[in-house]
Legacy VTK file of the C-alpha trace (Angstrom):
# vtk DataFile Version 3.0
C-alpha trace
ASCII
DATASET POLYDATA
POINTS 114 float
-6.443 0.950 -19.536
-3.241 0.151 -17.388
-3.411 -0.381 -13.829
0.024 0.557 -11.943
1.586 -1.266 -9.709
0.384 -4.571 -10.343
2.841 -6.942 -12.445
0.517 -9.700 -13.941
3.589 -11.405 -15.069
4.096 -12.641 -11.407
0.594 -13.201 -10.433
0.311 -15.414 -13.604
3.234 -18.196 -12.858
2.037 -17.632 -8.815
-2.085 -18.594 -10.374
-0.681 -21.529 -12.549
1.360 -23.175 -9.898
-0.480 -22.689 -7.009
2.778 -23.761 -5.261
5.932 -23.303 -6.031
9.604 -24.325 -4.899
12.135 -22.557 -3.046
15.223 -21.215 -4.526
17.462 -23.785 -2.380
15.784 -26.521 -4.438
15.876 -25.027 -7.158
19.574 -23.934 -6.874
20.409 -27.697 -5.852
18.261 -29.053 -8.830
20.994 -26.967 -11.419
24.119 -28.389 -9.017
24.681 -31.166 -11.659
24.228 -34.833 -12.417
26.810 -36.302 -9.862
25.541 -38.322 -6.934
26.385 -35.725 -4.360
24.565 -33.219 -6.172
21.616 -35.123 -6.613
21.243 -36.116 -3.054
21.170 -32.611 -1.908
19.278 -31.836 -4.531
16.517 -34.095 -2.818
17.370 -32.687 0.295
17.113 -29.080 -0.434
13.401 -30.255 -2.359
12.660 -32.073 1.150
13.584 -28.563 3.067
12.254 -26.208 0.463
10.271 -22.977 0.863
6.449 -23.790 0.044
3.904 -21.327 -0.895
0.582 -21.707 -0.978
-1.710 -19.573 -3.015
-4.926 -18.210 -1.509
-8.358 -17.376 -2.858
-7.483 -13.422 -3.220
-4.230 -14.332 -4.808
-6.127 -16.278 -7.228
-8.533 -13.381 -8.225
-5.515 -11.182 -8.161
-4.445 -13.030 -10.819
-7.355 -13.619 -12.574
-7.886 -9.699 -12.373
-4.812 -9.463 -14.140
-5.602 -11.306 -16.615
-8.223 -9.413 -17.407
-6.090 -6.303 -17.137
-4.142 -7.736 -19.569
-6.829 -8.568 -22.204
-8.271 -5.194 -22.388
-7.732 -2.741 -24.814
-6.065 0.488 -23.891
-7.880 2.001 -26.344
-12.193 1.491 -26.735
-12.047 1.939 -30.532
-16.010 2.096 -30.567
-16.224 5.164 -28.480
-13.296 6.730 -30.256
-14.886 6.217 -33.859
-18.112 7.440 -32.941
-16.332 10.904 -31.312
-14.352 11.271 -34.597
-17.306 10.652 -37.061
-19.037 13.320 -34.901
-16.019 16.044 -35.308
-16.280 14.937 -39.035
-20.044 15.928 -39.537
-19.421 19.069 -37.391
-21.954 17.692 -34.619
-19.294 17.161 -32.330
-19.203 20.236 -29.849
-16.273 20.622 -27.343
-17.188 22.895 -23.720
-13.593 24.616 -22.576
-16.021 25.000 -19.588
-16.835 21.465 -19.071
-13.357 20.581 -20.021
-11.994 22.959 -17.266
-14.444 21.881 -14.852
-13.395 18.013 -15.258
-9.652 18.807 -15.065
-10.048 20.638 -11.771
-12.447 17.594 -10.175
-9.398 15.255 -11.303
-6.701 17.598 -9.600
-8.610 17.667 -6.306
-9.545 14.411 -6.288
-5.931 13.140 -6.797
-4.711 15.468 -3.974
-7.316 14.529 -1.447
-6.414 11.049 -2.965
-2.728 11.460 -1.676
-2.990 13.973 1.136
-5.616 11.784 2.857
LINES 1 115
114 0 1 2 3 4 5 6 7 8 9 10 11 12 13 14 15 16 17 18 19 20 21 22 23 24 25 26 27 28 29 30 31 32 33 34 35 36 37 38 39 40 41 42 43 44 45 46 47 48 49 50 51 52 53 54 55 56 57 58 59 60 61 62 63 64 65 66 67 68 69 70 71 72 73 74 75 76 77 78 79 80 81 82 83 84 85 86 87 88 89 90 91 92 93 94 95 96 97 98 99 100 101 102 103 104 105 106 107 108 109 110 111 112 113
């Protein structure tokens, strides 16, 4: 299963950190080893951006996760379905097919017309 628009990548390092520094401290961390750098270094860190992670972001995150960790595939369901069409007890409905492809179609349009 794949859920779209949601890039665990992000919410994972956001989860782990809780907080995280701005990109002026960060910038002014990588200015170099000389005593000016490092003093604005500390003052950028002093001024940086904060962010603070709350409770949804954390399940967000932990959602993803779990997004992550599931198959795309259920291999149980799909060896059951194929040992079935093996034995010949497998039967396939071009009605109920047709029927399930037209309650997907409207759904999605109410979906996005709504």
């Amino acid at each position: 299963m794949k859920v779209k628009g949601v890039e665990t990548g992000k919410l994972n390092r956001i989860a782990q950190g809780g907080r995280t520094r701005g990109a002026a401290a960060t910038t002014a961390a990588a200015a170099g080893s000389s005593g000016a750098g490092v003093a604005s270094a500390q003052a950028a860190a002093a001024h940086g951006d904060d962010v603070a992670l709350s409770s949804g972001g954390r399940i967000m995150a932990l959602a993803g996760d779990v997004v992550q960790q599931t198959p795309e595939i259920r291999v149980e369901l799909v060896e059951s379905i194929r040992e079935a069409l093996a034995a010949g007890r497998y039967t396939i409905s071009s009605l109920d097919i047709a029927d399930k492809i037209l309650r997907q179609v409207l759904l999605e349009r109410k979906r996005y017309s709504g």
